[in-house]
C-alpha beads as a LAMMPS data file, in Angstrom:
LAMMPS data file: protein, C-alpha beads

239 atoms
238 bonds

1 atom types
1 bond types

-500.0 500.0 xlo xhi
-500.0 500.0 ylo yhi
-500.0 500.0 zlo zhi

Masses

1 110.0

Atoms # bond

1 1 1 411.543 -224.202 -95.509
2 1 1 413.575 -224.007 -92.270
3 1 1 412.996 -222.101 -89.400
4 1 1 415.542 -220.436 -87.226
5 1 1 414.071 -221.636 -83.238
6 1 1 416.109 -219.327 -81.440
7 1 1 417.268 -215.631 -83.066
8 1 1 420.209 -214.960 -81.099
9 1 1 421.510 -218.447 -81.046
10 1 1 424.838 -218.296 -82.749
11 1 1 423.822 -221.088 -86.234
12 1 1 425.915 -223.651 -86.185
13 1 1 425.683 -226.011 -83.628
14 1 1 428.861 -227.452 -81.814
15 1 1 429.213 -231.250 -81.121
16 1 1 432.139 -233.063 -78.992
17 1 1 432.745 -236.595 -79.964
18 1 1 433.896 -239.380 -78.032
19 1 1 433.539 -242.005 -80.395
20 1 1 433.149 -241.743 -84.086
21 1 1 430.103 -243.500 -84.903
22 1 1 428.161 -242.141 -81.521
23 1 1 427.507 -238.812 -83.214
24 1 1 424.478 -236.676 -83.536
25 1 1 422.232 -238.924 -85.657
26 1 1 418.793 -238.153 -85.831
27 1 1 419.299 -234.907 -84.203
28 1 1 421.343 -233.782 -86.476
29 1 1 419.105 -233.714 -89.517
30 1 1 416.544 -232.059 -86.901
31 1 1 419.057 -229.607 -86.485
32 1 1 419.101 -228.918 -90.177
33 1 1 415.723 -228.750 -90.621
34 1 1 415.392 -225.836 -87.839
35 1 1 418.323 -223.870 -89.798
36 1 1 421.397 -224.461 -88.121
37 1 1 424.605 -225.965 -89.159
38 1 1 426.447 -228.618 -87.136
39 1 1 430.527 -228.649 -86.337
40 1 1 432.196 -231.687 -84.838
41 1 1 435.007 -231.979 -82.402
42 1 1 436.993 -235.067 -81.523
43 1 1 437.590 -235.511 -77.805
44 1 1 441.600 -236.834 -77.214
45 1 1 441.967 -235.403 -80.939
46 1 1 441.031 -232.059 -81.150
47 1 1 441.464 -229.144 -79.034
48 1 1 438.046 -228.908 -77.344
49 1 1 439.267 -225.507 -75.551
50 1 1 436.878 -223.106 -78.791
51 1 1 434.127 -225.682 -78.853
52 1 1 433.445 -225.369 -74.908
53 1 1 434.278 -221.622 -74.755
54 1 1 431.448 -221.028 -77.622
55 1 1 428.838 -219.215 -77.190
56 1 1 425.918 -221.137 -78.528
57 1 1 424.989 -224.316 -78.218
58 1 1 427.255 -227.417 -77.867
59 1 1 426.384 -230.836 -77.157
60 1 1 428.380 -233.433 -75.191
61 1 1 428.026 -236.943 -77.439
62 1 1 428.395 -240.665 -75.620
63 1 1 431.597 -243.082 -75.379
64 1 1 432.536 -246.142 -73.354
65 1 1 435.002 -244.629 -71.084
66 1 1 434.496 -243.202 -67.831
67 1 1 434.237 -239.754 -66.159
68 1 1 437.296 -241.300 -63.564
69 1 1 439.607 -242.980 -66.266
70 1 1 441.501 -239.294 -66.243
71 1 1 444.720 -241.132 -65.949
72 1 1 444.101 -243.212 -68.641
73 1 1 442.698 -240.648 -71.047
74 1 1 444.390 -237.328 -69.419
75 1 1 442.068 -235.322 -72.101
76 1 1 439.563 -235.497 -69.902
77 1 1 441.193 -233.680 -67.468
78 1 1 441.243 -230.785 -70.077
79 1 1 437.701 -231.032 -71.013
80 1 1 436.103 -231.171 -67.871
81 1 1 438.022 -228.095 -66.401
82 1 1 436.734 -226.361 -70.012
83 1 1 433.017 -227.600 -69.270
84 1 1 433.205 -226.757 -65.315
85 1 1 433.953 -222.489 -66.830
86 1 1 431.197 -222.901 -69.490
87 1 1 428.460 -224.241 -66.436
88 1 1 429.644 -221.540 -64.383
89 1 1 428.954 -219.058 -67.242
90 1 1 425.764 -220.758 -67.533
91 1 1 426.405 -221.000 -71.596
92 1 1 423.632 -223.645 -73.333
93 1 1 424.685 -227.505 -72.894
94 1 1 423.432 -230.640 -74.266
95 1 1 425.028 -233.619 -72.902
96 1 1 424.025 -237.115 -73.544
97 1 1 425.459 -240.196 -71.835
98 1 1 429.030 -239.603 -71.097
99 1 1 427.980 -236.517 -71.788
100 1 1 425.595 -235.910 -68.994
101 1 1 427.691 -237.988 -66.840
102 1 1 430.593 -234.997 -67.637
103 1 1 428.596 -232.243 -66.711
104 1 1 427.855 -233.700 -63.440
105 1 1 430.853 -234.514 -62.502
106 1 1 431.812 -230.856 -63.646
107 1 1 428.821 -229.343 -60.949
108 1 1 430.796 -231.411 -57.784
109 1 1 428.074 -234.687 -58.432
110 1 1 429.961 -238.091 -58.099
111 1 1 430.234 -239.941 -60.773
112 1 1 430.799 -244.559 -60.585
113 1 1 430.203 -247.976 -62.265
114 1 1 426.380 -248.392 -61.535
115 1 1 424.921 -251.727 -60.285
116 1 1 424.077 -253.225 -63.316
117 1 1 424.378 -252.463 -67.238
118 1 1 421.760 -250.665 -68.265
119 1 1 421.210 -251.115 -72.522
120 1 1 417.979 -251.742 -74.063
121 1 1 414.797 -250.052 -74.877
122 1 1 412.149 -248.806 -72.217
123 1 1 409.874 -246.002 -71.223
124 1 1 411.004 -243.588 -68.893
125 1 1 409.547 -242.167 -65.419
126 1 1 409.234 -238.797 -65.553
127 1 1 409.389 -236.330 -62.518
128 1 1 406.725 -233.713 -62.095
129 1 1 409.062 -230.995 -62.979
130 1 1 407.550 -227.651 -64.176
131 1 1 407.690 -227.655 -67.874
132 1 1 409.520 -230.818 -68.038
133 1 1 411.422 -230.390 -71.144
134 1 1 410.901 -234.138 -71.529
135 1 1 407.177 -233.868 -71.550
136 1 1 407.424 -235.328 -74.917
137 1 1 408.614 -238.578 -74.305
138 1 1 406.137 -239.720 -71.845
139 1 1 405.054 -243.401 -72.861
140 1 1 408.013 -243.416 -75.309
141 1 1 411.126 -245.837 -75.120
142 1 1 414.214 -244.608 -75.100
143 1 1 417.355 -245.905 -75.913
144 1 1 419.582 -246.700 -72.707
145 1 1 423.187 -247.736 -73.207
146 1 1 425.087 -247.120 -70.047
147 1 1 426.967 -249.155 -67.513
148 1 1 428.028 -245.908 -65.260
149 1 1 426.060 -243.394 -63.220
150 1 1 425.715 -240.386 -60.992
151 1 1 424.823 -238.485 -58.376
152 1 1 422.409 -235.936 -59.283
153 1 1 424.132 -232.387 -58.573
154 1 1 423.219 -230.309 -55.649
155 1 1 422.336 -227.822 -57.850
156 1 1 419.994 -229.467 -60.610
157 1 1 416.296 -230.728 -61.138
158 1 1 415.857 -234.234 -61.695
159 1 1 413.849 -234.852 -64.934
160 1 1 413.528 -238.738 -65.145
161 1 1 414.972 -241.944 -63.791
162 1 1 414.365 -245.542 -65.100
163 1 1 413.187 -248.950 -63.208
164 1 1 416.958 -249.485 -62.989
165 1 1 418.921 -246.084 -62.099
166 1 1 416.956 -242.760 -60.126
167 1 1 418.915 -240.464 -61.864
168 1 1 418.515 -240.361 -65.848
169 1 1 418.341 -236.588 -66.497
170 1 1 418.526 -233.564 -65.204
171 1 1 418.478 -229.373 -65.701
172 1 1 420.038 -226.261 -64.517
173 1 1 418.021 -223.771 -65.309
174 1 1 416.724 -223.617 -69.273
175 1 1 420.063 -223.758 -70.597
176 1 1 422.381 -226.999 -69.297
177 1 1 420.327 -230.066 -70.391
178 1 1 421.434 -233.737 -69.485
179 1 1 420.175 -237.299 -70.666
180 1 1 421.956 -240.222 -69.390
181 1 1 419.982 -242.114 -72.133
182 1 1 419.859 -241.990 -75.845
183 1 1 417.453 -240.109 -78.222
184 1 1 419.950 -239.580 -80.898
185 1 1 420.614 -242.797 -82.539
186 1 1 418.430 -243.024 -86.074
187 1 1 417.224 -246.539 -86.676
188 1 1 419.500 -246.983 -89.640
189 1 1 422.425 -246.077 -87.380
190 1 1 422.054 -248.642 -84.260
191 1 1 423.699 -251.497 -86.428
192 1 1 427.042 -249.280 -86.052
193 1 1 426.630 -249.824 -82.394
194 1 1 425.960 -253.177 -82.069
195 1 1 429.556 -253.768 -84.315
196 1 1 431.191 -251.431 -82.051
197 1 1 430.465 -252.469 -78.636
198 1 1 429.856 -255.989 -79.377
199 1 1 432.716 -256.799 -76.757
200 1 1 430.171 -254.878 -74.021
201 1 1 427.455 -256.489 -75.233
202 1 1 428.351 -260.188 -75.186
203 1 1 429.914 -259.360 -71.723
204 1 1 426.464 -258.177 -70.311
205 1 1 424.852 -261.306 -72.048
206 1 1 422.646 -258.447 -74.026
207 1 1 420.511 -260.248 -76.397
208 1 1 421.740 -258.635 -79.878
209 1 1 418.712 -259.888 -82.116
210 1 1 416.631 -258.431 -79.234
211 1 1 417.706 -255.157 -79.770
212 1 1 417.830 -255.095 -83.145
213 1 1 414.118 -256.078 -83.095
214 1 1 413.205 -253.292 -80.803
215 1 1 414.626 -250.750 -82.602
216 1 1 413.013 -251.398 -85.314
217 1 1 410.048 -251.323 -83.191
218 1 1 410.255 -248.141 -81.064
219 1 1 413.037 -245.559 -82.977
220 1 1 410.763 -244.549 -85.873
221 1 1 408.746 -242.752 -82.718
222 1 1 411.363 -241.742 -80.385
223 1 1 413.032 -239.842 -83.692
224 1 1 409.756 -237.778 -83.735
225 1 1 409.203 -237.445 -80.175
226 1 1 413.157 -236.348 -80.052
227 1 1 412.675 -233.418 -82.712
228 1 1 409.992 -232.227 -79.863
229 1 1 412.308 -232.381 -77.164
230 1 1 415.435 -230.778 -79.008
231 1 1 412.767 -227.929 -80.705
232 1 1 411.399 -227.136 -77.046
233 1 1 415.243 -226.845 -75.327
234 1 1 416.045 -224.403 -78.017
235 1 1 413.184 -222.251 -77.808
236 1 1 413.774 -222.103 -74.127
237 1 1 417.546 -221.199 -74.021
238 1 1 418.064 -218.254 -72.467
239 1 1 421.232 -216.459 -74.636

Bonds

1 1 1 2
2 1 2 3
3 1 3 4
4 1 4 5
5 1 5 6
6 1 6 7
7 1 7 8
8 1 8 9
9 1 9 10
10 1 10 11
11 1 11 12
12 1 12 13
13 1 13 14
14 1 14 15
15 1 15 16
16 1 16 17
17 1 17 18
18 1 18 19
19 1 19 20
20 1 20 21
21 1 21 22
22 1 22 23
23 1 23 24
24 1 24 25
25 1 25 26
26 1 26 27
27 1 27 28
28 1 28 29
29 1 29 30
30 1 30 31
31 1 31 32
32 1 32 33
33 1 33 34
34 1 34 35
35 1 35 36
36 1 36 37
37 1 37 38
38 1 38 39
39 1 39 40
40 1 40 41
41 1 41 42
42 1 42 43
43 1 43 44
44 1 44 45
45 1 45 46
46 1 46 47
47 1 47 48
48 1 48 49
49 1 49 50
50 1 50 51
51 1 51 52
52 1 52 53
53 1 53 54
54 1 54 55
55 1 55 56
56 1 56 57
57 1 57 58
58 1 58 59
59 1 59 60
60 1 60 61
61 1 61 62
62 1 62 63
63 1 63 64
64 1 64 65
65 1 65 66
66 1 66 67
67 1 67 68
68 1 68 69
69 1 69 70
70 1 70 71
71 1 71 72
72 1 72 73
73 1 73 74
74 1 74 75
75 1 75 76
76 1 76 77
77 1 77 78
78 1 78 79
79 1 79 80
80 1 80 81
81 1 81 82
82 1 82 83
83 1 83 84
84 1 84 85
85 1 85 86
86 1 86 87
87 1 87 88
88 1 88 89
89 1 89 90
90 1 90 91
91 1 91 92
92 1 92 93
93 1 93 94
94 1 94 95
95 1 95 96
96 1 96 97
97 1 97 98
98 1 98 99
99 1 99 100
100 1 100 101
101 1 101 102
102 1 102 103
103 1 103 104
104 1 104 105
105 1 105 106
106 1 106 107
107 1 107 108
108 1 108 109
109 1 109 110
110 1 110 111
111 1 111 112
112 1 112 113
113 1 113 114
114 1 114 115
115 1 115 116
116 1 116 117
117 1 117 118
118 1 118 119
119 1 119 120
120 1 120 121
121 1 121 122
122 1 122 123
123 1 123 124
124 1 124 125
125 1 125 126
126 1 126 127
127 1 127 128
128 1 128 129
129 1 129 130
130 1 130 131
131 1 131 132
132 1 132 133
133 1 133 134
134 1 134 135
135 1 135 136
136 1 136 137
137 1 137 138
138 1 138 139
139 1 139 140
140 1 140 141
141 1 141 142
142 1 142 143
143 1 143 144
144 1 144 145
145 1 145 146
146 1 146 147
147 1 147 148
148 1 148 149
149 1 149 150
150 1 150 151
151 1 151 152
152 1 152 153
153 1 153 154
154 1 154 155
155 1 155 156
156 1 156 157
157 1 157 158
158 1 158 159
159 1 159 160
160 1 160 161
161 1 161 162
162 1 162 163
163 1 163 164
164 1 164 165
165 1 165 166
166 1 166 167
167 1 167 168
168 1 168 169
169 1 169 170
170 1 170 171
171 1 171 172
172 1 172 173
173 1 173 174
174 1 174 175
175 1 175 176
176 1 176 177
177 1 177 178
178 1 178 179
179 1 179 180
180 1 180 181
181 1 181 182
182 1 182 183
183 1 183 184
184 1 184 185
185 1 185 186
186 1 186 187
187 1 187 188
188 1 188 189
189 1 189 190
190 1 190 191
191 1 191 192
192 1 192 193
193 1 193 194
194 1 194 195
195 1 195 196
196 1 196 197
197 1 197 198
198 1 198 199
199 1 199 200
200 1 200 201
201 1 201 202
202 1 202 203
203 1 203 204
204 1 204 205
205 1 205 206
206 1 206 207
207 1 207 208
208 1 208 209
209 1 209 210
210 1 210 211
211 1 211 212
212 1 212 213
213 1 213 214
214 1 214 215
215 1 215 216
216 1 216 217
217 1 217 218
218 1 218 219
219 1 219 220
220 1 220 221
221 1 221 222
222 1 222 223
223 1 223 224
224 1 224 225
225 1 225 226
226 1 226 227
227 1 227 228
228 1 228 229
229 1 229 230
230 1 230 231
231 1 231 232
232 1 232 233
233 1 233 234
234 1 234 235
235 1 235 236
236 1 236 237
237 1 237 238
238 1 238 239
C-alpha cells in the first residue's frame, strides 16, 4: 500500500533532465512507493517554462556542463531566469548536482570549476543545522561526482560539506533543498555512468574498478538512507 506524504502536494512529481541516463533512479521508485507519479523534462529539448512554473514539487537532475557555459548552451539562460521566479515564490525544489549548483547561481551565489574533481564514494560532514534534513545520512557514503562548485547563497543554511569542498548542500527554508552530491543513482544504474563519462573519468585518472567496487559496497545503504531523506523533505514542505 502507498501512502500519500504530503496531502496538498500536487501527485506527480516533476523532474528536469540534463542528461538522459542521470535521471531519478532510486528515488524514483521511492517516489512511487509514497503515491506519486513522476514526469520528465529534457533541458535544451523541452520547454522547461510549465515544469518550473508548477506548483508542486520539481527536482533539478545532474549533467556535465556548467552553470557559466550559457553561451554554449543558451537554454540555460531560459531555465535559470524560470528557476530564479519559482525561488522567489518560494515553490518546493530539489536540486541535485548541476542542479543545486543552478539554484545557487539563481539566489546571486557564484558558481566555478572547483580545485579538484571530486567523484567517488565518502561520508559526509554534517553541520549542526536544526532538523538537518540530512540527519539520515550521517556515517553514510554518498555518491560525489562533481568537478564544479559554489558559493553558498547569502540567503541559505549550509547542511554538509566534504573533506574536499565546504559547501555540499544547503536549504532555504523547508521547501528549496540542494545536494551537490548524489543519492539518486541505484546500484544497478552506476554502470550507465561509468560508459557515459568515461572521457571525465580517465581524464581525472579515477580508478573505474574502484568505483565499481564501492558501489557495490555502500549504494544498497545509501538507497535506504535516501528514501529517509526524500520521505522527511516531503513531509516538511510547506505548500
Amino acid at each position: 500500500m502507498t501512502t500519500i506524504l504530503h496531502t496538498t502536494l500536487p501527485k506527480t512529481i516533476y523532474a528536469i533532465q540534463h542528461l538522459a541516463f542521470e535521471d531519478l533512479g532510486a528515488l524514483e521508485d521511492v517516489f512511487y512507493q509514497y503515491g506519486y507519479r513522476v514526469r520528465y523534462f529534457d533541458a535544451g529539448v523541452d520547454d522547461l517554462s510549465a515544469a518550473l512554473a508548477y506548483n508542486g514539487l520539481v527536482v533539478i537532475l545532474g549533467g556535465p556542463i556548467g552553470v557559466y557555459e550559457q553561451d554554449d548552451y543558451p537554454f540555460l539562460t531560459d531555465e535559470i531566469a524560470g528557476l530564479k521566479q519559482r525561488l522567489a515564490d518560494n515553490k518546493p525544489t530539489l536540486g541535485i548536482c548541476l542542479g543545486a549548483q543552478l539554484i545557487a547561481y539563481a539566489l546571486g551565489a557564484k558558481v566555478y570549476a572547483g580545485h579538484t574533481k571530486e567523484i567517488g564514494w565518502s561520508s559526509l560532514n554534517l553541520s549542526q543545522a536544526t532538523h538537518n534534513p540530512l540527519a539520515a545520512l550521517g556515517n553514510t557514503a554518498v555518491l560525489h561526482w562533481h568537478g564544479d562548485t559554489f558559493d553558498l547563497p547569502t540567503q541559505a543554511e549550509l547542511l554538509a560539506s566534504s573533506d574536499l569542498y565546504p559547501h555540499q548542500a544547503f536549504q532555504i527554508g523547508k521547501n528549496i533543498l540542494a545536494l551537490q552530491f548524489h543519492i539518486e543513482v541505484a546500484e544497478e544504474d552506476l554502470e550507465k555512468w561509468l560508459i557515459g563519462h568515461t572521457c571525465e573519468l580517465r581524464k581525472a585518472n579515477i580508478n573505474i574498478q574502484q568505483l565499481r567496487e564501492d558501489n557495490h559496497r555502500y549504494a544498497p545503504e545509501l538507497m535506504s538512507k535516501a528514501a529517509e531523506v526524500l520521505g522527511q523533505y516531503i513531509s516538511n514542505l510547506q505548500v
